[in-house]
Each structure stands twice: as structure tokens, then as C-alpha cells.
mmCIF file of the C-alpha atoms, coordinates in Angstrom:
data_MODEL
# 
_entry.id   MODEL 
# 
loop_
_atom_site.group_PDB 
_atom_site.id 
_atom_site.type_symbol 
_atom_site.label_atom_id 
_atom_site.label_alt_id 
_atom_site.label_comp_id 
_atom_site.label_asym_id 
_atom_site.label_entity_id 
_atom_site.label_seq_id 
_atom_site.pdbx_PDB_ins_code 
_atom_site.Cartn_x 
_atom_site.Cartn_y 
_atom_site.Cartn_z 
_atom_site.occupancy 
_atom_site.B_iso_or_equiv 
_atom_site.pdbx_formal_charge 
_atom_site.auth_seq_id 
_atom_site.auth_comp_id 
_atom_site.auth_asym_id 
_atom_site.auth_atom_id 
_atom_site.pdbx_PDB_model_num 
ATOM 1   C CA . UNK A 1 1   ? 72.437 105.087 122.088 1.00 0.00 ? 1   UNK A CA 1 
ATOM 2   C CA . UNK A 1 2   ? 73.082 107.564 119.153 1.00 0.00 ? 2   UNK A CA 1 
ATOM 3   C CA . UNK A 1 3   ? 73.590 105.913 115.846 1.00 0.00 ? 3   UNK A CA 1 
ATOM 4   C CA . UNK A 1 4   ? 77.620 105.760 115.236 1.00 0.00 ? 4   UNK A CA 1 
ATOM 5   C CA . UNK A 1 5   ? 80.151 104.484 112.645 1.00 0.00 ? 5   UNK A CA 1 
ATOM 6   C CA . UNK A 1 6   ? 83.428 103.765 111.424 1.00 0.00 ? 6   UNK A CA 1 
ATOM 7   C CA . UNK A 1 7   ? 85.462 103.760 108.110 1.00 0.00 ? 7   UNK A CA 1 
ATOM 8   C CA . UNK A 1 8   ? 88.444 101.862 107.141 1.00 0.00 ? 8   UNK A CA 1 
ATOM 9   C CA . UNK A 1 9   ? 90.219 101.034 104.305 1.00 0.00 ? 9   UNK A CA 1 
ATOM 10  C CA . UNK A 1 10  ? 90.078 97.365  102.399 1.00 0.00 ? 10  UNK A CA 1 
ATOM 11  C CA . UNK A 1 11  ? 93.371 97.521  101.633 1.00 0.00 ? 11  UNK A CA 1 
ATOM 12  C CA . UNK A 1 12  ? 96.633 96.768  103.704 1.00 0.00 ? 12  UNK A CA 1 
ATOM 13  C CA . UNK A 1 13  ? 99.952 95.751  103.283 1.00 0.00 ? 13  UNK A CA 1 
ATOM 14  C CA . UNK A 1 14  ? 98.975 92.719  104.301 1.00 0.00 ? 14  UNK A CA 1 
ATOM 15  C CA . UNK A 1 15  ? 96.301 92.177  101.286 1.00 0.00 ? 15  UNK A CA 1 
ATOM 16  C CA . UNK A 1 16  ? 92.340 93.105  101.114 1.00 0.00 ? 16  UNK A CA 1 
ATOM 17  C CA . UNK A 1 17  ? 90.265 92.680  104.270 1.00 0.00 ? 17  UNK A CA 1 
ATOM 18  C CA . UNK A 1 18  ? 87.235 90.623  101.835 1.00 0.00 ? 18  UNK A CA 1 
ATOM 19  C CA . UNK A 1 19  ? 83.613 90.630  103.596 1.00 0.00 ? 19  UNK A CA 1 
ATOM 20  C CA . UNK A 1 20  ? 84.282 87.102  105.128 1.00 0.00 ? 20  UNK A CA 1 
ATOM 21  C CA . UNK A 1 21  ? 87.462 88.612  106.951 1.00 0.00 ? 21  UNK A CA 1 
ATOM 22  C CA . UNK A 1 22  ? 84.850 91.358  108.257 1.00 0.00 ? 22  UNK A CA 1 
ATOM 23  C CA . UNK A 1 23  ? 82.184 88.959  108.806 1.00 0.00 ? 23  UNK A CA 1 
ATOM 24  C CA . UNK A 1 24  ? 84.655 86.712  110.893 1.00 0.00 ? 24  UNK A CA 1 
ATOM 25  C CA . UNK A 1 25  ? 86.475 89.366  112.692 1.00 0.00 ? 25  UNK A CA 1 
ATOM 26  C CA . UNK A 1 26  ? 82.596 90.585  114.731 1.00 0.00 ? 26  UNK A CA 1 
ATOM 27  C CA . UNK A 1 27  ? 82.764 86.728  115.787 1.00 0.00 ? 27  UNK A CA 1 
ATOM 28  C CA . UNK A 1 28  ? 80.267 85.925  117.962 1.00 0.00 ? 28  UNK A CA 1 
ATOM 29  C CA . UNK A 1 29  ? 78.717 89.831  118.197 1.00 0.00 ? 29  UNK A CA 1 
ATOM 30  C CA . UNK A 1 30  ? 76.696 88.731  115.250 1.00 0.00 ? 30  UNK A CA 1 
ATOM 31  C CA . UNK A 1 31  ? 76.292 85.021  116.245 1.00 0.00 ? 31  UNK A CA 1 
ATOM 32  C CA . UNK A 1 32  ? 72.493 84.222  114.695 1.00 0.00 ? 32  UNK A CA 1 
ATOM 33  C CA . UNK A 1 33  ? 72.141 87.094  112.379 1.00 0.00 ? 33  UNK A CA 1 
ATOM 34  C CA . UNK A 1 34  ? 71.004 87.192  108.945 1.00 0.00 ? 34  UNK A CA 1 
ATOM 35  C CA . UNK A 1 35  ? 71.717 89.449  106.232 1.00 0.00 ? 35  UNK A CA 1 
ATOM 36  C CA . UNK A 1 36  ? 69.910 91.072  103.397 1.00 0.00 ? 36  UNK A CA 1 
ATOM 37  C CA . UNK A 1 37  ? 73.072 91.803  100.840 1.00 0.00 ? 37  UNK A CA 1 
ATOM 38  C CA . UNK A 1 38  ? 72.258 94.568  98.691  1.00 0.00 ? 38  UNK A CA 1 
ATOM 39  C CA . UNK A 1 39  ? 74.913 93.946  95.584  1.00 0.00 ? 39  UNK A CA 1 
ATOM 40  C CA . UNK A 1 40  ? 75.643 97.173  93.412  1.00 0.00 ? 40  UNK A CA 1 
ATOM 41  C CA . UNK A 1 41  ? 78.841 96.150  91.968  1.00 0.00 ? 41  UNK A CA 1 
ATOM 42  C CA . UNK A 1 42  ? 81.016 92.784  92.568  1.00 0.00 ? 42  UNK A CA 1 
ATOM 43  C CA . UNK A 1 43  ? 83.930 91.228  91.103  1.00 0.00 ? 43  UNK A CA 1 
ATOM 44  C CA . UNK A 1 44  ? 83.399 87.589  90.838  1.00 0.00 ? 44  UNK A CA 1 
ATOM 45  C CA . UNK A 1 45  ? 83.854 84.422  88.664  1.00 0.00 ? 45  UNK A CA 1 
ATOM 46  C CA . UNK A 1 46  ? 80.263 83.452  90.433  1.00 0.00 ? 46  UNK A CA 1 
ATOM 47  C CA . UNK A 1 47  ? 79.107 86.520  89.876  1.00 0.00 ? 47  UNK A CA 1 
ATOM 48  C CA . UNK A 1 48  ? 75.609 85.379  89.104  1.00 0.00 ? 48  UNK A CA 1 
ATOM 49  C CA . UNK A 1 49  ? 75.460 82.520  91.547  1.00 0.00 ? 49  UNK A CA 1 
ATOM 50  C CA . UNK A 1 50  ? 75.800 85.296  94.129  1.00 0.00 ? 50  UNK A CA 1 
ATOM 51  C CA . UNK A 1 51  ? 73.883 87.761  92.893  1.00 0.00 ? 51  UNK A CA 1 
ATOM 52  C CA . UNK A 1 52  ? 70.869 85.128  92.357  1.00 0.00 ? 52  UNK A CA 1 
ATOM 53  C CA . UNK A 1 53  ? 71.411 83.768  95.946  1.00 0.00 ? 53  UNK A CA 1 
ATOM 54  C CA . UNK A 1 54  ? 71.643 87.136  97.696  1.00 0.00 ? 54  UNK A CA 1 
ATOM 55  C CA . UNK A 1 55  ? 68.344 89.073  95.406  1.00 0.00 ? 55  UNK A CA 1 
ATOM 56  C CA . UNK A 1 56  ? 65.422 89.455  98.032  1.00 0.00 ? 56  UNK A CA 1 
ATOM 57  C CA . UNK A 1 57  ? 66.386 86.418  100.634 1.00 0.00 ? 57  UNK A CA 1 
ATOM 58  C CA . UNK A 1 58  ? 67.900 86.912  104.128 1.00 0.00 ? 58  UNK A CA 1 
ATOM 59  C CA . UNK A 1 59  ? 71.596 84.713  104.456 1.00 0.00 ? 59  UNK A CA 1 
ATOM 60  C CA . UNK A 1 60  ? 72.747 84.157  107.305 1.00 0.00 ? 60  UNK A CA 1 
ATOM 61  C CA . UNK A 1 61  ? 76.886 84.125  108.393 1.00 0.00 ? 61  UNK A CA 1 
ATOM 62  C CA . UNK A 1 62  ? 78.104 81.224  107.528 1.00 0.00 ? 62  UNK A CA 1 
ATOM 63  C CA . UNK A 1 63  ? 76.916 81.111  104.498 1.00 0.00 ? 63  UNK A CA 1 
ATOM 64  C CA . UNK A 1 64  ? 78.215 84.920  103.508 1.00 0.00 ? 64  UNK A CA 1 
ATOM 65  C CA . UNK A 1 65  ? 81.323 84.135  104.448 1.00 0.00 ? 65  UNK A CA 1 
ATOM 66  C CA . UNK A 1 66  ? 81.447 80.969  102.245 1.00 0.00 ? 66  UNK A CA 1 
ATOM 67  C CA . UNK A 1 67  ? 80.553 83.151  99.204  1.00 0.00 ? 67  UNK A CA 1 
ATOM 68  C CA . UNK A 1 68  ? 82.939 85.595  99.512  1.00 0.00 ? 68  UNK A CA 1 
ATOM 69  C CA . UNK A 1 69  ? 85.973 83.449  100.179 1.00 0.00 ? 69  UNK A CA 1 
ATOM 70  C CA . UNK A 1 70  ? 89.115 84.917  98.458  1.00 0.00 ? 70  UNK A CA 1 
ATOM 71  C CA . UNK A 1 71  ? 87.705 85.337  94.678  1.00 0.00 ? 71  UNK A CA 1 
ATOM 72  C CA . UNK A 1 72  ? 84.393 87.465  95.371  1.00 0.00 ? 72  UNK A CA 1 
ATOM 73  C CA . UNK A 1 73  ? 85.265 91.293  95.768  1.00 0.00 ? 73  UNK A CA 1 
ATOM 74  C CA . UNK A 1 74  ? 82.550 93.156  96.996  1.00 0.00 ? 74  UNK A CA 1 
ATOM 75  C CA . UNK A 1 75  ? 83.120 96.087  94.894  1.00 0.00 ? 75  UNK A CA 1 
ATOM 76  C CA . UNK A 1 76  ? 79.549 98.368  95.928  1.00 0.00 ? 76  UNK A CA 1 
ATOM 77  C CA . UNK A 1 77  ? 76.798 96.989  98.550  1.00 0.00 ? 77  UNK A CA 1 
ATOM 78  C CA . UNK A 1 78  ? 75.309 96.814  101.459 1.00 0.00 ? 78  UNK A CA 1 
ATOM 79  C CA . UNK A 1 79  ? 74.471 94.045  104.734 1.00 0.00 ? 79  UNK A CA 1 
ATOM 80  C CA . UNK A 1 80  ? 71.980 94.887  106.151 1.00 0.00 ? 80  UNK A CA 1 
ATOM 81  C CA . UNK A 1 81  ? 71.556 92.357  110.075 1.00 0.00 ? 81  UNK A CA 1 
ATOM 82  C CA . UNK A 1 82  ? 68.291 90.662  110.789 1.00 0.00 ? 82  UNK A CA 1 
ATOM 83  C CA . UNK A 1 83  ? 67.736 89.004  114.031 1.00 0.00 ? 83  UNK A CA 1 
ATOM 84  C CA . UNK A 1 84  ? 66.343 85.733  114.495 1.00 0.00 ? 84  UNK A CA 1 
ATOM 85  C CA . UNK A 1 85  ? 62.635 86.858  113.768 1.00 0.00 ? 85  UNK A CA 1 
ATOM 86  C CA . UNK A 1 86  ? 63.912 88.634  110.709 1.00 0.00 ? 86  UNK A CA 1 
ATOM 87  C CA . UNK A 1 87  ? 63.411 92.384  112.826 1.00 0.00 ? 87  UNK A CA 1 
ATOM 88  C CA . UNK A 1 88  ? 65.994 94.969  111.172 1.00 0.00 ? 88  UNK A CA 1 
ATOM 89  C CA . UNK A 1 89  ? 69.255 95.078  114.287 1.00 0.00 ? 89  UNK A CA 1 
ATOM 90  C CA . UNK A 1 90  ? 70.676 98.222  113.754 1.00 0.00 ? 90  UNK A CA 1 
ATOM 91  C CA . UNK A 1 91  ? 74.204 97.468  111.962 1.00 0.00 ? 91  UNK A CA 1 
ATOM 92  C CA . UNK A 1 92  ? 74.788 98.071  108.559 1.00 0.00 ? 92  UNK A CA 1 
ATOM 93  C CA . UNK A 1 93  ? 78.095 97.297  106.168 1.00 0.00 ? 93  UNK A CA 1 
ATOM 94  C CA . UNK A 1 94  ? 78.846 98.756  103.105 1.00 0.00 ? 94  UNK A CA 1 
ATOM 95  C CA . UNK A 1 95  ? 81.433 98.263  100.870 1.00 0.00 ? 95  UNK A CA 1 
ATOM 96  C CA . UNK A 1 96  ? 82.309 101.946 98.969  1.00 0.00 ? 96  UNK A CA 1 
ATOM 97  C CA . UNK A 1 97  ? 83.973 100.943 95.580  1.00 0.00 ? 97  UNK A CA 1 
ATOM 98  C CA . UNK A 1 98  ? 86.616 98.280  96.859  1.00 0.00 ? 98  UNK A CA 1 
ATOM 99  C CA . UNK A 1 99  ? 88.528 100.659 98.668  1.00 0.00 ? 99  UNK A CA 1 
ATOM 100 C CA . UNK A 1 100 ? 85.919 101.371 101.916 1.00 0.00 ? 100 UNK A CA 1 
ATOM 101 C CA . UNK A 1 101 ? 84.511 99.223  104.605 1.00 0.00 ? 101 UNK A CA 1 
ATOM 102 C CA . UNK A 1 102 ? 81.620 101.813 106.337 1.00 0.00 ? 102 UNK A CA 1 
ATOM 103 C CA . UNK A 1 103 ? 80.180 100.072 109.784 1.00 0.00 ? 103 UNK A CA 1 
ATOM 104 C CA . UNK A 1 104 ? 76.840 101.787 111.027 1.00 0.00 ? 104 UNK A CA 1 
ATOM 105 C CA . UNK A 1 105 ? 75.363 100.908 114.259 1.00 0.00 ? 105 UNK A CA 1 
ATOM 106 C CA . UNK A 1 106 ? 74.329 101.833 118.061 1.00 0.00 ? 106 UNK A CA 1 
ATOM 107 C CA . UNK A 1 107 ? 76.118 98.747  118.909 1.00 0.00 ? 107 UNK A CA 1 
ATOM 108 C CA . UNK A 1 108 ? 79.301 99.638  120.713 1.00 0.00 ? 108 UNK A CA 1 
ATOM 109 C CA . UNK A 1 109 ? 81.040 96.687  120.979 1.00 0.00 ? 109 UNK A CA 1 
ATOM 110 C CA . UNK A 1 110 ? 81.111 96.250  117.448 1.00 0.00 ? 110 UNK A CA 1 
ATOM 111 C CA . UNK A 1 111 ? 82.619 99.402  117.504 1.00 0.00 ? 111 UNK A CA 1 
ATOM 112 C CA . UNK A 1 112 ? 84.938 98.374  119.700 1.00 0.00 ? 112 UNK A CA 1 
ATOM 113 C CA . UNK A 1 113 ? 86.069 95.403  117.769 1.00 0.00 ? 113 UNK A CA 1 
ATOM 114 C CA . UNK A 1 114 ? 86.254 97.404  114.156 1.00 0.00 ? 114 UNK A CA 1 
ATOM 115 C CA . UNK A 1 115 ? 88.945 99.905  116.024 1.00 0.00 ? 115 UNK A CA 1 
ATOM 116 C CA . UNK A 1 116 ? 90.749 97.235  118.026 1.00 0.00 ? 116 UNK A CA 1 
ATOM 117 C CA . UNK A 1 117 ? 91.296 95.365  114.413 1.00 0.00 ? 117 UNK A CA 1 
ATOM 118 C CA . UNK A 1 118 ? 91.524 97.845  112.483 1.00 0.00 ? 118 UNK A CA 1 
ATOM 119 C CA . UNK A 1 119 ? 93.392 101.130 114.218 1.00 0.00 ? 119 UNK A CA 1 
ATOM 120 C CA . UNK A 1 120 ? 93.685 103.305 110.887 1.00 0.00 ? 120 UNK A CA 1 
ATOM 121 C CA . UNK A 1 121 ? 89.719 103.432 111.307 1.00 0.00 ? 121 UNK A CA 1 
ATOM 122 C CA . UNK A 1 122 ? 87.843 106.820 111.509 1.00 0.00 ? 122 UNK A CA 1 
ATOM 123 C CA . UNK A 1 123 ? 84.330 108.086 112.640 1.00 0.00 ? 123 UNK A CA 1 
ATOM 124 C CA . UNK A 1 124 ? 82.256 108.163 109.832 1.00 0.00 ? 124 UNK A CA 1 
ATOM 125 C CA . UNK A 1 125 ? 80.838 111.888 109.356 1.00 0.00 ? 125 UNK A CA 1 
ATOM 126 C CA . UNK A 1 126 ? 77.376 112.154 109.848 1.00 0.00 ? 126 UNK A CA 1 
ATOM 127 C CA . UNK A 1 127 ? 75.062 111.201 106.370 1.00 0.00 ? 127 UNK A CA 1 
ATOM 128 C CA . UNK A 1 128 ? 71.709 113.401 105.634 1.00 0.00 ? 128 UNK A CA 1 
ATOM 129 C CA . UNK A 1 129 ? 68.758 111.707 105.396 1.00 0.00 ? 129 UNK A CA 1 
ATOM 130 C CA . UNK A 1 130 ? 68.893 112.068 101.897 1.00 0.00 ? 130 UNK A CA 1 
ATOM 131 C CA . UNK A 1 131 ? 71.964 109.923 101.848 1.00 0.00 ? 131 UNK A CA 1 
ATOM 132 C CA . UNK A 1 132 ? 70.485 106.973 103.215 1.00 0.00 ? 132 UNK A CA 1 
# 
């Protein structure tokens, strides 16, 4: 299956999706995964307890959504899923400057889930190479 994504916006009337609403919303789809977080920007009174924790280590779930409860904003970064060996899965999240949630993957039912949640979401236009 061809590499595919979606893009939504973090912000509804309802308040800010944060990464742990994301994170909890794929349920068990990503039961067992670990992440590499990639942080470019955050907004966060633990700030460096975060940013400490997530440099060069693989986290897995439970523990991401802990850290970004309701006052860590993922402003910039990436998630990168690792499978139980630590093998790159092929789904990636980025946060684009608190306003974007971009979901990259061959894996459709994660798909599926982003657009049942979240409706407003679009297909992501395809990135060069150069983009990353």
C-alpha cells in the first residue's frame, strides 16, 4: 500500500486536540508501539523534563500520553512508531506550529480512525523527497 496521509486542525470549538488526545484516539491500532519524539518547539512548564526524556530514547504510549497531559503543547515535532523490536512501522505524527496534526502512513485503519474523529480532515498533498 502507497504511503497516505491526513491533516487536521488542533483546534476546535471544543478546545485543542493535545498529542495524548491523538495518542488515545488510535487506541489499540498502536497498542505496543514506541516512539522516537523529535521536539522542535513545545510549550511547557516541564519543558526540559520532556525534552531530556524524549532526546535519543524510544517512549512508548503510555508514557507520551502522561507527558503531554493538558499543560504540554506540542508546538513543532515529530513521532516517529517503533515496533516491539524497535523496526521503524510506517506512521509518522507531526505537529505543524500548534495549529496542524499531519498523520503519515500505509496503515489504513489509522486512516480510518483520524477521518471518523476528525471529519474536517484532508489528504495531505504529496511532500518531495526533499521535504522529508
Amino acid at each position: 500500500m502507497a504511503k497516505s496521509g491526513l491533516t487536521f486542525q488542533c483546534w476546535r470549538d471544543e478546545g485543542r486536540v493535545t498529542l495524548a488526545d491523538l495518542l488515545t484516539s488510535l487506541g489499540s491500532i498502536i497498542e505496543g508501539y514506541r516512539w522516537r519524539l523529535v521536539v522542535d518547539e513545545l510549550l511547557s512548564p516541564r519543558y526540559q523534563e520532556i525534552t531530556e526524556t524524549a532526546e535519543g530514547r524510544l517512549m512508548e504510549t503510555g508514557q507520551l500520553i502522561a507527558m503531554f497531559g493538558n499543560d504540554a503543547q506540542l508546538i513543532d515535532g515529530e513521532l516517529t512508531a517503533h515496533d516491539a523490536d524497535g523496526s521503524i512501522v510506517d506512521l509518522t505524527i507531526r505537529a505543524l506550529d500548534s495549529t496542524w496534526w499531519d498523520v503519515e502512513t500505509t496503515m489504513q485503519e489509522v486512516l480510518d480512525r483520524i477521518s471518523l474523529l476528525y471529519p474536517d480532515a484532508k489528504v495531505l498533498p504529496w511532500r518531495s523527497p526533499e521535504e522529508g
